[in-house]
C-alpha positions in Angstrom: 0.0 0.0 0.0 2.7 2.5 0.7 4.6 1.6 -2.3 1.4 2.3 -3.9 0.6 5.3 -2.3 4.5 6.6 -3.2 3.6 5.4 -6.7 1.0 7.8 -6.8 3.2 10.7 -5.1 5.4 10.8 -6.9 3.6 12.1 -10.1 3.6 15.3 -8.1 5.5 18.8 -9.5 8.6 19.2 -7.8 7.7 22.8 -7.1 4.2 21.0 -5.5 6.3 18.9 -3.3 8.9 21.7 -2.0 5.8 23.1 -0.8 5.0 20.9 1.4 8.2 20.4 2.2 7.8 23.6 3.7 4.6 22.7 5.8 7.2 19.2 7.2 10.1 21.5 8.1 7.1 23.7 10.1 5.8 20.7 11.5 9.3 19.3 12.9 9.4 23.6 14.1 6.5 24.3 15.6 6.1 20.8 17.4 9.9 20.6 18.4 10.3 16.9 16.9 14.0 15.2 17.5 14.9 16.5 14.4 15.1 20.0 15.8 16.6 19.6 18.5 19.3 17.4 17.2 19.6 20.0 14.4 20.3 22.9 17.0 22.7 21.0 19.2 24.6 20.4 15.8 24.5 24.3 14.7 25.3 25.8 18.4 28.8 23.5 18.2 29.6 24.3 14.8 28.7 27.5 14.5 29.4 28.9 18.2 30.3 32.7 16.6 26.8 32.9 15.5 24.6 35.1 17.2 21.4 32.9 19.3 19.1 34.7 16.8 21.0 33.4 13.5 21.7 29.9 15.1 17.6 29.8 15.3 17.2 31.2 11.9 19.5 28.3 10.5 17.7 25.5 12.5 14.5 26.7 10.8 15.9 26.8 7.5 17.9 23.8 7.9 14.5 22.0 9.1 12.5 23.5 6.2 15.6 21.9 3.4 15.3 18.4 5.6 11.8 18.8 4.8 11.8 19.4 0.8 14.7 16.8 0.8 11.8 14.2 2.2 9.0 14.9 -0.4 11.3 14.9 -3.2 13.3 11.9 -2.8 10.1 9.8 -3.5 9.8 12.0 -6.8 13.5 11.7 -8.1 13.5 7.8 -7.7 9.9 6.9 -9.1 10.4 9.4 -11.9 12.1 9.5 -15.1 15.0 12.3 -14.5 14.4 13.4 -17.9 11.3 14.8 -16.7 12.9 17.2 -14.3 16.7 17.3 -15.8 15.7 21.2 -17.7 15.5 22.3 -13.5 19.0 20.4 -12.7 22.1 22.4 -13.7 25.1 20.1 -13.8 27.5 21.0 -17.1 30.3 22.0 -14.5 29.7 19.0 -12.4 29.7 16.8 -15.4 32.9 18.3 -16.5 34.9 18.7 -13.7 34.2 14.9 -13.1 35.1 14.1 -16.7 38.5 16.0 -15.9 39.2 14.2 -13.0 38.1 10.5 -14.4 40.6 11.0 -17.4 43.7 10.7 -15.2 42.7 6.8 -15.8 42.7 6.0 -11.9 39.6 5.3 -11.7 37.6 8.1 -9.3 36.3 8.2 -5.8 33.1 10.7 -5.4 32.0 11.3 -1.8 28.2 12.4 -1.6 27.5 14.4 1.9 24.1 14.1 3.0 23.3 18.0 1.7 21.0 19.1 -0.5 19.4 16.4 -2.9 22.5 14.2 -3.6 20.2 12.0 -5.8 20.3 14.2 -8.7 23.6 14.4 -9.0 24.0 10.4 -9.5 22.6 10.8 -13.4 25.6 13.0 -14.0 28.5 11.0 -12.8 27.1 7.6 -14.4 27.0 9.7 -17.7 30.8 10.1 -17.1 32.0 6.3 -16.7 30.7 3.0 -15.2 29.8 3.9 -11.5 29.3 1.7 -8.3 27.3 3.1 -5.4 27.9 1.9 -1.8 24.9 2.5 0.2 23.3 1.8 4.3 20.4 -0.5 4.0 17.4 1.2 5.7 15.8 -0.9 8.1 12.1 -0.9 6.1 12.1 -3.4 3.3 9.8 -1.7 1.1 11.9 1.5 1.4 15.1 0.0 0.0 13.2 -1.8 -3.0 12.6 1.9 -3.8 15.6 3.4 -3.7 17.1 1.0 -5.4 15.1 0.3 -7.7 15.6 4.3 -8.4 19.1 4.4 -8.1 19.3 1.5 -10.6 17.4 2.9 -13.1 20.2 5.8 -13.4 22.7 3.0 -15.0 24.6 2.8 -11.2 25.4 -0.3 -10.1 24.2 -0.6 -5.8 26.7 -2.3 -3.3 25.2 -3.0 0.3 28.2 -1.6 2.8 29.1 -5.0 3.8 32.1 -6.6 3.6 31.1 -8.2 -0.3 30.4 -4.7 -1.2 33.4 -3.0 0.1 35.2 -5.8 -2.2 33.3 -4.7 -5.4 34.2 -1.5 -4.6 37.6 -2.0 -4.6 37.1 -4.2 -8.3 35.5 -1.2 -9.7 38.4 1.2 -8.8 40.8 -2.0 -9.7 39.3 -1.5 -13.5 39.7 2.0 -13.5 35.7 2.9 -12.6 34.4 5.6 -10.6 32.6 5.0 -7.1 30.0 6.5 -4.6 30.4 6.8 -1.0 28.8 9.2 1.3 31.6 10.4 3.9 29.6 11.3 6.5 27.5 8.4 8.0 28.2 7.0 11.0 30.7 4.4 10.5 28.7 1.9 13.3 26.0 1.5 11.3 28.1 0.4 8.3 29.5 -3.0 8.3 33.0 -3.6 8.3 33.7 0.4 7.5 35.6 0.8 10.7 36.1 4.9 11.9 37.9 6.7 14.1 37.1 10.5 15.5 38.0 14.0 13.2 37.5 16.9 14.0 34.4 18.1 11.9 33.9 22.1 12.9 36.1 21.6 15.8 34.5 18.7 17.4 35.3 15.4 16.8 33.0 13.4 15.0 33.2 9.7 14.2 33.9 9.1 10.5 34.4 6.5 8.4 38.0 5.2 6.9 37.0 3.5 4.2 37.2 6.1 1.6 41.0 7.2 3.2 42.3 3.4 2.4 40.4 2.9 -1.3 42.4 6.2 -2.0 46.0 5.3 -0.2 45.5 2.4 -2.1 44.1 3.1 -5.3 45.8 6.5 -5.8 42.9 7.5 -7.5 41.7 11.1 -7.3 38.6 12.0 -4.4 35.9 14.6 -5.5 33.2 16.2 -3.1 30.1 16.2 -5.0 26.8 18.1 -4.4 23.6 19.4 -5.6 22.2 22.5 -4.0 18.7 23.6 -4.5 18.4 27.1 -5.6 16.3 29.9 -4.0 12.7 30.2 -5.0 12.3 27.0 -6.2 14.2 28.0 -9.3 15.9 24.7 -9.6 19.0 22.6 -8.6 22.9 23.3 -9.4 25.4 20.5 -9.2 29.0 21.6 -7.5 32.6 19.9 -7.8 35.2 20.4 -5.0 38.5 18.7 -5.0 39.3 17.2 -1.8 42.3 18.2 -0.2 45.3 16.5 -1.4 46.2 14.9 2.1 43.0 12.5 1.5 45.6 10.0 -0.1 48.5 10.5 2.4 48.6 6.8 4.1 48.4 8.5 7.8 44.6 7.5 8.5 44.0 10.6 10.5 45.8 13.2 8.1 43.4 11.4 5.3 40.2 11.4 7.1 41.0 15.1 8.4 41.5 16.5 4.7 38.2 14.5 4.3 36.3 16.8 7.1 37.9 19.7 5.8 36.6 19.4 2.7 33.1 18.7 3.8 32.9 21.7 5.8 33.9 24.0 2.8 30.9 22.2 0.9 28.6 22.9 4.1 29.5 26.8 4.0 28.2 26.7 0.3 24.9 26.3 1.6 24.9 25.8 5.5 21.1 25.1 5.3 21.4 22.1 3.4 23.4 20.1 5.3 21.4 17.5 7.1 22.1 19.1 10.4 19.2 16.3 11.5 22.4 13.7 11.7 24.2 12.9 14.6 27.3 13.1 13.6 28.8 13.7 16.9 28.5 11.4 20.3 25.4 10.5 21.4 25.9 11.9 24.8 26.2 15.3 22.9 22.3 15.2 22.1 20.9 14.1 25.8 18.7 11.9 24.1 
């Protein structure tokens, strides 16, 4: 029935859903759900120079962004992108990733949770053959879905397991690009193994995996993103090369450069990070 009722959804107008993904930020607001709270213990410690007023500004905007990212994610995987691709902006992405891929190494993308990463996944399998390493969510139905929209763009999906880390590993081995997204919680991926960075000063637990692929691949790391643009006018894909140091073989210096580069993508559009994460200790949140 959800599927169904997702099905249904998803014929929706994009501009029709970032509308109410206005009304689910207010909701999460005005009812003070987790999500705000978690969201304001993550602004006050990574933005301490802010002004109370501006940190509360952010958490509602931030709130309002977690909230469009919701009703459009059923849109972008149960609709053909072509239908949408005139709103999404991404001939500099494209090229800058076509740039990068023609070193012949193969080429590591990491995906921060911020703005609607999903878009940007057309793009980068239009460069070269692309394997995406993704976290299982717990509902069944949920993951058929995403998938099955994932698929569609030509990507080929890898469960973070240990059988997925290894096909990640082939793909780069035959000179292929690959997917991760930096910033989950290394716990709740299998066999990822972490260890703390600093991440706006506080250390946050973040994955190694992408660190070793590139100490031992050599192959150049990209940030990837794609921002939503004000007034619903649309989406615009950006490129930033990670710092250099993401390939030294010192774990820490690699995963560092890693954060680093992350929070230089976050100050492009501070809003639409998913502030909503804990990416810090759970003890932080008082939960």
């Amino acid at each position: 029935m959800l599927r169904f009722l997702l099905t249904l959804y998803a014929k929706t107008p994009l501009g029709a859903a970032q509308r109410l993904g206005n009304f689910i930020g207010w909701i999460a607001w005005t009812f003070r759900l987790r999500e705000r709270h978690t969201a304001e213990v993550n602004i006050a410690l990574c933005f301490p120079r802010m002004l109370p007023q501006q940190q509360r500004q952010l958490v509602k905007r931030t709130l309002v962004e977690n909230g469009k990212l919701m009703a459009e994610l059923p849109i972008t995987w149960l609709r053909p992108f072509s239908q949408f691709e005139s709103r999404v902006d991404v001939r500099e992405f494209r090229r800058h990733l076509d740039e990068k891929y023609q070193q012949g190494k193969g080429l590591i993308v990491a995906v921060p949770h911020m703005g609607n990463w999903e878009l940007g996944l057309h793009a980068v399998v239009s460069v070269a053959p692309t394997t995406v390493l993704y976290r299982p969510p717990r509902q069944k139905w949920l993951e058929e879905i995403m998938t099955q929209g994932r698929s569609a763009t030509g990507a080929l999906l890898v469960p973070a397991t240990a059988s997925g880390i290894k096909q990640l590993v082939a793909a780069l081995k035959r000179k292929e690009i690959v997917i991760i997204l930096p910033d989950q919680v290394p716990k709740q991926l299998q066999n990822a193994g972490g260890i703390y960075s600093p991440f706006f000063g506080h250390p946050a637990m973040t994955m190694t995996l992408l660190s070793k692929l590139a100490a031992r691949t050599e192959a150049p790391v990209v940030l990837a993103f794609v921002k939503r643009l004000a007034q619903r006018e649309g989406f615009f894909g950006q490129i930033l090369d990670v710092e250099p140091a993401v390939n030294d073989s010192d774990i820490e210096v690699s995963v560092g450069a890693l954060n680093r580069t992350i929070e230089a993508a976050v100050l492009e559009a501070p809003a639409q990070y998913q502030w909503v994460y804990r990416r810090f200790q759970k003890k932080v949140y008082n939960i």
